[in-house]
N, CA, C and O atoms as a CHARMM CRD file, in Angstrom:
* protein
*
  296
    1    1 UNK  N     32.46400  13.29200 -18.38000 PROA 1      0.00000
    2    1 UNK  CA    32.94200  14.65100 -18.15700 PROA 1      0.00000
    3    1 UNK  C     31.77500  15.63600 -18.24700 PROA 1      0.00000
    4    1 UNK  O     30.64400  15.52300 -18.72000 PROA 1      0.00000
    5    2 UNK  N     32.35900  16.54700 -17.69400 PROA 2      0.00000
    6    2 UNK  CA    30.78000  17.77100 -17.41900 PROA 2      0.00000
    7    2 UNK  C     30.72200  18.50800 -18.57000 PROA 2      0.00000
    8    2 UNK  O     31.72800  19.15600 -18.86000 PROA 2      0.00000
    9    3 UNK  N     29.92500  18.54600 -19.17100 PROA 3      0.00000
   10    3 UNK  CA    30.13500  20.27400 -20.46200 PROA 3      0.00000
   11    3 UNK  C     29.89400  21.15100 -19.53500 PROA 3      0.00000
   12    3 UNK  O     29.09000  21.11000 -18.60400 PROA 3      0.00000
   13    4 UNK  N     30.88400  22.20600 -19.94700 PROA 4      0.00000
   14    4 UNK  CA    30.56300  23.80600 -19.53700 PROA 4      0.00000
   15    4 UNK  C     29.82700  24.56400 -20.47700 PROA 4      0.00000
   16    4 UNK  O     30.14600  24.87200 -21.62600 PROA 4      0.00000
   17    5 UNK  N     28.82300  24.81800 -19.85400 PROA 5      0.00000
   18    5 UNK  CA    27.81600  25.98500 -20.16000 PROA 5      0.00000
   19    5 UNK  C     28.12200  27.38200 -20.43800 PROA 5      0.00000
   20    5 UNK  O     28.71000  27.83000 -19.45400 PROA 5      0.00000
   21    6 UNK  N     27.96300  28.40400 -21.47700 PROA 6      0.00000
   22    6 UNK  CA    27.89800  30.10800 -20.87800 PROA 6      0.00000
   23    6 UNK  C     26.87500  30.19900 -19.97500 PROA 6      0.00000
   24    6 UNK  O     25.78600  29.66000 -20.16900 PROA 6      0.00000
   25    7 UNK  N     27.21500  31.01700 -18.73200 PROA 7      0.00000
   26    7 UNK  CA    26.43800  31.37300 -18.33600 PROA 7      0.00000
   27    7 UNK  C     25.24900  32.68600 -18.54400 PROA 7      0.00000
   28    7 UNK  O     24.26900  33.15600 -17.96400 PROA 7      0.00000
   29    8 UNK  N     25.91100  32.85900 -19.53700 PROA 8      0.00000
   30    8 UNK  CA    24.73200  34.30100 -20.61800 PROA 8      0.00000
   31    8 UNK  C     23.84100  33.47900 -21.17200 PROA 8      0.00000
   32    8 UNK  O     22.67900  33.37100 -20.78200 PROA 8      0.00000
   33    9 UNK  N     24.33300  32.87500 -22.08400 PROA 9      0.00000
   34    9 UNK  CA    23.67700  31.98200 -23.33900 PROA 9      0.00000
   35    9 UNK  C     23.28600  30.74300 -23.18400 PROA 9      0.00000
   36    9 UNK  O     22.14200  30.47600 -23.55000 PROA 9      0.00000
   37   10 UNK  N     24.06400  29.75700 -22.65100 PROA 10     0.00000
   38   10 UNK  CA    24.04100  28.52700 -22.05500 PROA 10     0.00000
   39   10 UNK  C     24.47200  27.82300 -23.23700 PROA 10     0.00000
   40   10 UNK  O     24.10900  26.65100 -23.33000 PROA 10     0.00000
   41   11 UNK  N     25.37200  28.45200 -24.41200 PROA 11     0.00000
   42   11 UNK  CA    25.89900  27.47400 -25.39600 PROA 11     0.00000
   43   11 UNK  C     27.03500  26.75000 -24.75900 PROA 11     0.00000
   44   11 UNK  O     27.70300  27.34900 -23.91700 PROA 11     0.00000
   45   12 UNK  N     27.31800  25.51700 -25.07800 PROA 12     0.00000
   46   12 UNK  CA    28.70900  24.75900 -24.87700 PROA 12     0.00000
   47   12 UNK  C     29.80200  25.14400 -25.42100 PROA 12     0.00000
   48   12 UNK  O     30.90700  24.85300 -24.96100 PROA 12     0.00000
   49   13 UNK  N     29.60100  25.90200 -26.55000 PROA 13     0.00000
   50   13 UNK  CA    30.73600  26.02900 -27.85900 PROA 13     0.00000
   51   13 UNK  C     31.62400  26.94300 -27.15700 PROA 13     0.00000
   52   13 UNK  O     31.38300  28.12200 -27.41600 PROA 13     0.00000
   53   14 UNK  N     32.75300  26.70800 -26.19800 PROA 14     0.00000
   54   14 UNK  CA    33.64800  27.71200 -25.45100 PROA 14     0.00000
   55   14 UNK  C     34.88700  26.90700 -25.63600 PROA 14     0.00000
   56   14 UNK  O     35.01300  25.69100 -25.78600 PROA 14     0.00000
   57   15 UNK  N     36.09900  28.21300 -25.57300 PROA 15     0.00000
   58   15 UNK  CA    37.59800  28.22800 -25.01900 PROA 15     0.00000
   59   15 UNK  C     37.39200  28.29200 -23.97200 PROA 15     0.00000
   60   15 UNK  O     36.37700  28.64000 -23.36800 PROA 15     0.00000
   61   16 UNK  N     39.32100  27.61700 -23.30600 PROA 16     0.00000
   62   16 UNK  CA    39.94700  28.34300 -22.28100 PROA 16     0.00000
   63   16 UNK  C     40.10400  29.85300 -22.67700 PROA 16     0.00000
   64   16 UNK  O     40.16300  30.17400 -23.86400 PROA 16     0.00000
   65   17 UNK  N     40.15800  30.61200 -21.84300 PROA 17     0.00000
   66   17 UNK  CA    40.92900  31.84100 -21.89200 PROA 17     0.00000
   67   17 UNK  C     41.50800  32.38400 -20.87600 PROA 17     0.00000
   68   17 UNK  O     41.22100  33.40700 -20.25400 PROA 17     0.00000
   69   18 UNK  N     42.94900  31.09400 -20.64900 PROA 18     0.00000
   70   18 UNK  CA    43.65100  32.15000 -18.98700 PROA 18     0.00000
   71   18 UNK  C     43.21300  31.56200 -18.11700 PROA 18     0.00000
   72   18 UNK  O     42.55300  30.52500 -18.17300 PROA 18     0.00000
   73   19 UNK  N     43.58500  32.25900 -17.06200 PROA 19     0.00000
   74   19 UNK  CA    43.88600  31.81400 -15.34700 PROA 19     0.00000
   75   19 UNK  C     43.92800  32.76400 -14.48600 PROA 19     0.00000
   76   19 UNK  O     45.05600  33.18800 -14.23200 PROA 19     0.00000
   77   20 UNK  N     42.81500  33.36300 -13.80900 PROA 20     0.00000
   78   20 UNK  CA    42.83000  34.39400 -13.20900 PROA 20     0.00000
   79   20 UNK  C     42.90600  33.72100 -11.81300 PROA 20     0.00000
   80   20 UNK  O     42.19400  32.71700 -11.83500 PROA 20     0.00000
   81   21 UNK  N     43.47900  33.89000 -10.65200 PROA 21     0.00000
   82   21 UNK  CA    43.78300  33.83100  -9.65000 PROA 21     0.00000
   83   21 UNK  C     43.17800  32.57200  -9.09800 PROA 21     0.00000
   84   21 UNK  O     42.26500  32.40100  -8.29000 PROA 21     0.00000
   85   22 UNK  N     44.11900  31.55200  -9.91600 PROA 22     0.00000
   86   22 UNK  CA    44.62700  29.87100  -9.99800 PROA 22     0.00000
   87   22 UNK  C     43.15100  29.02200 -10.29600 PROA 22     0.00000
   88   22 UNK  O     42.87900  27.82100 -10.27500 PROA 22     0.00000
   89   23 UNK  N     42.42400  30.13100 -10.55600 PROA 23     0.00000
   90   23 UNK  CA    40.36000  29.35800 -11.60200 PROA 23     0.00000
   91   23 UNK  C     40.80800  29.84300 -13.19400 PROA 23     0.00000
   92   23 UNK  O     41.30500  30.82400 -13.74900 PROA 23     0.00000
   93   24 UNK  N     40.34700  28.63000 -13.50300 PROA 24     0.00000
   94   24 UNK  CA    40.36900  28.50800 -15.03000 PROA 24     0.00000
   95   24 UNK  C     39.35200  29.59600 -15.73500 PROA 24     0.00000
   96   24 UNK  O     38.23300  29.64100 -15.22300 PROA 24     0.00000
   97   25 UNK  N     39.61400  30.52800 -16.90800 PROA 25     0.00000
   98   25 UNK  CA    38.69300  31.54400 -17.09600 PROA 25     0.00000
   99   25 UNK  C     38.37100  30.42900 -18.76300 PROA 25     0.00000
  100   25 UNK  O     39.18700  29.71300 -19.34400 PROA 25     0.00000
  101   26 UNK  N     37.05900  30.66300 -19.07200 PROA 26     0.00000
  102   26 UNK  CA    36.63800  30.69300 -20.35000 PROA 26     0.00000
  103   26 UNK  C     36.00500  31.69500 -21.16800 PROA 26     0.00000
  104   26 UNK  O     35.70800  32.80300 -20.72100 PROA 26     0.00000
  105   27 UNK  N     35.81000  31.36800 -22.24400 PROA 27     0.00000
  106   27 UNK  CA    35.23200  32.88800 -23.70700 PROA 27     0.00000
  107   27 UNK  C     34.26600  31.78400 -24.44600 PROA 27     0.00000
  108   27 UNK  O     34.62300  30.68700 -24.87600 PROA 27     0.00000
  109   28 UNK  N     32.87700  32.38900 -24.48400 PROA 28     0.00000
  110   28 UNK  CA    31.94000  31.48400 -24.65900 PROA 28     0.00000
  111   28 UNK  C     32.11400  32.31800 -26.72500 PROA 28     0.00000
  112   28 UNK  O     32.11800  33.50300 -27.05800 PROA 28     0.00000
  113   29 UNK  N     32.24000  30.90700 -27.70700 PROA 29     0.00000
  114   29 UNK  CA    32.20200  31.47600 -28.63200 PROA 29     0.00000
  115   29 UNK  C     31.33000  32.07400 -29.25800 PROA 29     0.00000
  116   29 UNK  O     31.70000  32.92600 -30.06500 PROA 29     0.00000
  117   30 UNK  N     29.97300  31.82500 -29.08800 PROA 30     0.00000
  118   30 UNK  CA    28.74800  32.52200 -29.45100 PROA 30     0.00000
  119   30 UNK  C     28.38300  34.08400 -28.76100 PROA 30     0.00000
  120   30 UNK  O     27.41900  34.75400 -29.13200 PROA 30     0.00000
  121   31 UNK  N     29.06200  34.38300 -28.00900 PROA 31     0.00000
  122   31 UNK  CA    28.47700  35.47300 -27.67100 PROA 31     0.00000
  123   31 UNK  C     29.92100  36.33700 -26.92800 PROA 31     0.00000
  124   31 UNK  O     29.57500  37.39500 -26.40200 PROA 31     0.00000
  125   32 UNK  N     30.98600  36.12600 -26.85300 PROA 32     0.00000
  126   32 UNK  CA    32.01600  36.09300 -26.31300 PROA 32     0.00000
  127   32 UNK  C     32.29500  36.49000 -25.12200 PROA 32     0.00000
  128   32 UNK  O     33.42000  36.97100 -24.98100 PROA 32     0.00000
  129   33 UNK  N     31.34100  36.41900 -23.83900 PROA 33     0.00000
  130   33 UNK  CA    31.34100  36.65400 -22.82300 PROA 33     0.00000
  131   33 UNK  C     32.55900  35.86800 -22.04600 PROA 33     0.00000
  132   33 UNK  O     32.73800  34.74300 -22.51200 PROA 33     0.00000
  133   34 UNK  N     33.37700  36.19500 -21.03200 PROA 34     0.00000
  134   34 UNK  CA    34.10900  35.28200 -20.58700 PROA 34     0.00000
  135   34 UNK  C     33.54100  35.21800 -18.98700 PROA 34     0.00000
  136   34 UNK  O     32.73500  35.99700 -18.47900 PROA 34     0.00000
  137   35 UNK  N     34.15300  34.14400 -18.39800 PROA 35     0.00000
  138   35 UNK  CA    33.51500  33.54000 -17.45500 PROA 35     0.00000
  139   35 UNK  C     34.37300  32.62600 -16.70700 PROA 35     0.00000
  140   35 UNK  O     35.07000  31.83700 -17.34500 PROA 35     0.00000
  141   36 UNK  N     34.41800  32.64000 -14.99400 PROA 36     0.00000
  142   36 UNK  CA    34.83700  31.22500 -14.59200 PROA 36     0.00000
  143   36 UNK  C     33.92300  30.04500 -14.06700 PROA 36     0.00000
  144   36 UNK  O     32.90200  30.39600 -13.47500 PROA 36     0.00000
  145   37 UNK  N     34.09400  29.06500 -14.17000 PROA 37     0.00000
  146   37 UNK  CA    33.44600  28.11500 -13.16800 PROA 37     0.00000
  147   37 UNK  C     33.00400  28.44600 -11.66000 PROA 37     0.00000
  148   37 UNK  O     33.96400  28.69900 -10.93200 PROA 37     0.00000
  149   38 UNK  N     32.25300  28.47400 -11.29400 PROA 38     0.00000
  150   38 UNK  CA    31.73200  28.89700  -9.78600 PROA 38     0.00000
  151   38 UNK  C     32.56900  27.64600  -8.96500 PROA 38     0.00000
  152   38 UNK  O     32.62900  26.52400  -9.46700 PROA 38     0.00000
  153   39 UNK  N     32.94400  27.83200  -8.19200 PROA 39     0.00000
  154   39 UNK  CA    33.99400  27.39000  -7.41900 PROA 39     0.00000
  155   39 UNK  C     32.78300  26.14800  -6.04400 PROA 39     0.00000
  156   39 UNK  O     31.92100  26.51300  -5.24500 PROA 39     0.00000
  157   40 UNK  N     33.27000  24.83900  -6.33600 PROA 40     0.00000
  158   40 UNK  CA    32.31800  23.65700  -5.68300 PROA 40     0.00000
  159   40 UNK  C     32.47600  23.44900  -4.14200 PROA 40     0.00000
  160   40 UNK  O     33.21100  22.52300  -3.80000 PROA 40     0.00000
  161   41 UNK  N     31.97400  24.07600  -3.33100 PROA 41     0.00000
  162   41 UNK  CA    32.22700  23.67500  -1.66200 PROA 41     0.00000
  163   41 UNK  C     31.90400  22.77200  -1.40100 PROA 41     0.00000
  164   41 UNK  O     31.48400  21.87100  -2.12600 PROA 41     0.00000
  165   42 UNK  N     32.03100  22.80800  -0.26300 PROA 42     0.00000
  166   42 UNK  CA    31.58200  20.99100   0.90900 PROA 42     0.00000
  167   42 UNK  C     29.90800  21.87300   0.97500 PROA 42     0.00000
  168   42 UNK  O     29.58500  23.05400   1.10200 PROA 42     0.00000
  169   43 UNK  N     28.99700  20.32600   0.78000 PROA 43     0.00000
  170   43 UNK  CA    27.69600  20.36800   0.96400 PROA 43     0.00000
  171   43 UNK  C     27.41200  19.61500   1.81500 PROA 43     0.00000
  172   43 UNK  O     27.86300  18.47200   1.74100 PROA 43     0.00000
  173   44 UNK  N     26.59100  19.98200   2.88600 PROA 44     0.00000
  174   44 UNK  CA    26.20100  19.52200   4.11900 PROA 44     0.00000
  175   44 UNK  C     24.66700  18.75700   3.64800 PROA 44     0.00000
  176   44 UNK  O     23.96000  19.13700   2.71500 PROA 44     0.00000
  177   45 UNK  N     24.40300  17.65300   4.51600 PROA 45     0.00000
  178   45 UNK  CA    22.93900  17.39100   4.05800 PROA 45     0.00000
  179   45 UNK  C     22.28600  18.01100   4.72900 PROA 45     0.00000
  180   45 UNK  O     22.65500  18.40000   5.83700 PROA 45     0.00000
  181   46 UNK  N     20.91500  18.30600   4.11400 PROA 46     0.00000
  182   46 UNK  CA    19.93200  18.81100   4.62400 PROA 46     0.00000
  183   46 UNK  C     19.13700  18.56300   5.90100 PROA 46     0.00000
  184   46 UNK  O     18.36800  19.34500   6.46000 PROA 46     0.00000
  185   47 UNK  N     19.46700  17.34000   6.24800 PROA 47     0.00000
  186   47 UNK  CA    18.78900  16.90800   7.22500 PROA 47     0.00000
  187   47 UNK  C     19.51400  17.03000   8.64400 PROA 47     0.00000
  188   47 UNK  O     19.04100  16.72400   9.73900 PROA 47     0.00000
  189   48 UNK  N     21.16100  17.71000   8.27400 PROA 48     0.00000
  190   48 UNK  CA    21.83100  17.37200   9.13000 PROA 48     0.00000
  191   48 UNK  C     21.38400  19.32100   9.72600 PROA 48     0.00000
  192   48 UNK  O     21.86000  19.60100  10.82700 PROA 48     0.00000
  193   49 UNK  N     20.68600  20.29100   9.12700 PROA 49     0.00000
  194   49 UNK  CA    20.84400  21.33300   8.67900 PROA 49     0.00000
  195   49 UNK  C     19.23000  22.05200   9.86600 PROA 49     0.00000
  196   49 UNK  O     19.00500  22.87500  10.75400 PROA 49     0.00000
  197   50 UNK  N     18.51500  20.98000   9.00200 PROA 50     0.00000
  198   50 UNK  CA    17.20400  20.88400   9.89400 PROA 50     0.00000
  199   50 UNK  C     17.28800  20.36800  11.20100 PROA 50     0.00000
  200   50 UNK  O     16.75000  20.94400  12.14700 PROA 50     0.00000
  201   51 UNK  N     17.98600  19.22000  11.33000 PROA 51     0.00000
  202   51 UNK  CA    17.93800  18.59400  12.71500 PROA 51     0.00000
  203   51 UNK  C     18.96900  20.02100  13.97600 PROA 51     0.00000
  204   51 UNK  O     18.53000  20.29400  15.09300 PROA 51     0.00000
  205   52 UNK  N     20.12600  20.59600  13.46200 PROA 52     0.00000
  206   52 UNK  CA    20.51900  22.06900  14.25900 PROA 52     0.00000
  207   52 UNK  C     19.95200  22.93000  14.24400 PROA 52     0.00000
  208   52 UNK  O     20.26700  23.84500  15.00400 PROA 52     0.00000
  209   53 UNK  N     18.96200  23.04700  13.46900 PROA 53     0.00000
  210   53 UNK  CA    17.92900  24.37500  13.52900 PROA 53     0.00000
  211   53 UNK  C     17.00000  24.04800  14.45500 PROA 53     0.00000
  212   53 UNK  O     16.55500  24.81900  15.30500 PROA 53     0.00000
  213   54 UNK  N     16.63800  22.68000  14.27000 PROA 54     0.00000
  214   54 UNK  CA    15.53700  22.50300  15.28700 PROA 54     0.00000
  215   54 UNK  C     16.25900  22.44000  16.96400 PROA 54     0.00000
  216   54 UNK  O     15.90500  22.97900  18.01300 PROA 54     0.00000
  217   55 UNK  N     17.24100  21.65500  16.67800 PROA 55     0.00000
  218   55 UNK  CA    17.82700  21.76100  18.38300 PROA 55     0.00000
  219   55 UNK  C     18.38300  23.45300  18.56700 PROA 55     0.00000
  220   55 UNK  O     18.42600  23.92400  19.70300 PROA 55     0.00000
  221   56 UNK  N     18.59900  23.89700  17.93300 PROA 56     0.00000
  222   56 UNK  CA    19.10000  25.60900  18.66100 PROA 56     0.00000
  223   56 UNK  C     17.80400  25.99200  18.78600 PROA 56     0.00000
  224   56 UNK  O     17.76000  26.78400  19.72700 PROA 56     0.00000
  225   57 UNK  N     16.58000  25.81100  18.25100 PROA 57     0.00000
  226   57 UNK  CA    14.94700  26.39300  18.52600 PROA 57     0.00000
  227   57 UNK  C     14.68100  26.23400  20.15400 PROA 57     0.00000
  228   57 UNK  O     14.27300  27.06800  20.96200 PROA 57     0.00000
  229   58 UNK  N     15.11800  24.66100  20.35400 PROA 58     0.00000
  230   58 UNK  CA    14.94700  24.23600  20.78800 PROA 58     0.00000
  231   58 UNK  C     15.60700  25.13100  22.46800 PROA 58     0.00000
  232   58 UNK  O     14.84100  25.47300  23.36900 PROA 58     0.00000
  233   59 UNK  N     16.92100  25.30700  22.49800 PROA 59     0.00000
  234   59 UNK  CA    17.50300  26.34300  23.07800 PROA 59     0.00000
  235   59 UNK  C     18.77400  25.65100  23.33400 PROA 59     0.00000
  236   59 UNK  O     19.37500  25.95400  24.36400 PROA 59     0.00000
  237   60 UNK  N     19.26900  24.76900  22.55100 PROA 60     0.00000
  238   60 UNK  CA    20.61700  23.75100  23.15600 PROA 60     0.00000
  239   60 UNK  C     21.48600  24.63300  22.26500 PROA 60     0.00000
  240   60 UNK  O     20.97800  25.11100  21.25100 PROA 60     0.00000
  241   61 UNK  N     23.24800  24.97800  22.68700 PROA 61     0.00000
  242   61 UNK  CA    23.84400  25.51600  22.48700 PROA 61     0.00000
  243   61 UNK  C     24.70600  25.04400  21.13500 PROA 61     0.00000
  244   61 UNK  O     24.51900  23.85000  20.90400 PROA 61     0.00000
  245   62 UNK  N     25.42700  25.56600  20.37600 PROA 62     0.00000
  246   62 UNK  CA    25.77200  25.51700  19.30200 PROA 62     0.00000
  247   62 UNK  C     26.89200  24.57300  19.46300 PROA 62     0.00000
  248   62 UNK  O     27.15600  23.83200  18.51700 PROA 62     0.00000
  249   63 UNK  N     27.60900  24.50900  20.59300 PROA 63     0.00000
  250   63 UNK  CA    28.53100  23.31900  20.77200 PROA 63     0.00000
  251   63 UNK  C     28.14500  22.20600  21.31300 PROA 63     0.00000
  252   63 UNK  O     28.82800  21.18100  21.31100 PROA 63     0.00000
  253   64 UNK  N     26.92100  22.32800  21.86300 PROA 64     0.00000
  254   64 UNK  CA    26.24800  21.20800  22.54500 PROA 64     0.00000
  255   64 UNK  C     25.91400  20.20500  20.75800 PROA 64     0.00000
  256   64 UNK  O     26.38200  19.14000  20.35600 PROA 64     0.00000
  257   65 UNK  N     24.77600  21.33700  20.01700 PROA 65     0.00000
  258   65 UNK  CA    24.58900  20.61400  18.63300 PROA 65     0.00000
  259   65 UNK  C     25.74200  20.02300  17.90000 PROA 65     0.00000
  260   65 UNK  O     25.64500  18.99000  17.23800 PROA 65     0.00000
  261   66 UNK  N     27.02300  20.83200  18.06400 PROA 66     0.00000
  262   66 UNK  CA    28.35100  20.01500  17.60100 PROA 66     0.00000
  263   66 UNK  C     28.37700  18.53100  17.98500 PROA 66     0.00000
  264   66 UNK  O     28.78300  17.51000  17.43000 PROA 66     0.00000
  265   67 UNK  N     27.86600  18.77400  18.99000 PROA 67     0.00000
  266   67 UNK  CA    28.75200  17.51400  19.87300 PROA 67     0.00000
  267   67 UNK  C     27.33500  16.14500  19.48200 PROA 67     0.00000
  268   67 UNK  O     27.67700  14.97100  19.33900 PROA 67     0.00000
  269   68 UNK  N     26.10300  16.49000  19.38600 PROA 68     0.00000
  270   68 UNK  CA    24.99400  15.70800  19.33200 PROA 68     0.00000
  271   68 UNK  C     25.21300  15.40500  17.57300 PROA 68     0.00000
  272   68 UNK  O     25.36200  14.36000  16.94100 PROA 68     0.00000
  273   69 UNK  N     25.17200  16.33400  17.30900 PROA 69     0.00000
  274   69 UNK  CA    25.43000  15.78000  15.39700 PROA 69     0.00000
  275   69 UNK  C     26.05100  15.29800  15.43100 PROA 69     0.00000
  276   69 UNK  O     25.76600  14.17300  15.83900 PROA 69     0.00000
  277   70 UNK  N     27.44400  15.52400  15.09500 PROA 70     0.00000
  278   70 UNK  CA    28.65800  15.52300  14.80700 PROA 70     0.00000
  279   70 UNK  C     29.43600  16.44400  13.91800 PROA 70     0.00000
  280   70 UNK  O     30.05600  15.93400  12.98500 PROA 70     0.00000
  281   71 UNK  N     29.47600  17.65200  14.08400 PROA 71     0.00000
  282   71 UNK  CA    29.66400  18.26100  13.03200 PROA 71     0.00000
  283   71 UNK  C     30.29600  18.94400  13.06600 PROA 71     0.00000
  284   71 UNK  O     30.87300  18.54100  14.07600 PROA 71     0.00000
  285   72 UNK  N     31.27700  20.57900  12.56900 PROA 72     0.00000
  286   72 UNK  CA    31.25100  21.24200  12.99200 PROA 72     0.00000
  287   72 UNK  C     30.91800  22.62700  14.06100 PROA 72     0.00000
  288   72 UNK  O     32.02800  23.13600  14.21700 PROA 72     0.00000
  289   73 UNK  N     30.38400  23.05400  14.47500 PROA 73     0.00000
  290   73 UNK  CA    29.85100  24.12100  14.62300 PROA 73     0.00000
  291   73 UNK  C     30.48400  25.36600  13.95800 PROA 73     0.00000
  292   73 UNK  O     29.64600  26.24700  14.14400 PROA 73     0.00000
  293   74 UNK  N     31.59300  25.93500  13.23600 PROA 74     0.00000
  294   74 UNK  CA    31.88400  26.71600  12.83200 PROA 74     0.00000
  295   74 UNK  C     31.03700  26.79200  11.22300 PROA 74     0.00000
  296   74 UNK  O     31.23900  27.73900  10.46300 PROA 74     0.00000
């Protein structure tokens, strides 16, 4: 399991405190700052990131790179 950090202090020693709009809030006990978890997206690799930068340099169109990656384009 992950420890949660304050993000002021960086002590572990925290509560829950609540539920603000369906993210878990915490209250760091050392310093009583409260705080939520930064919320985890989809991470793309890097290489997939470089290889569309280089083909749009390149001048190929953003759905064309969809279609050569595989990826989104949005």
């Amino acid at each position: 399991m992950q420890e949660i950090q304050c993000p002021k202090c960086s002590n572990e020693n925290i509560s829950k405190s609540g539920i603000i709009s369906g993210r878990q809030r915490y209250k760091c006990k050392n310093c009583n700052y409260h705080f939520s978890v930064a919320k985890l997206g989809k991470s793309i690799d890097k290489y997939y990131v470089i290889k569309a930068l280089q083909l749009y340099l390149e001048g190929i169109s953003l759905r064309e790179i969809e279609r050569i990656i595989g990826v989104s384009h949005v």
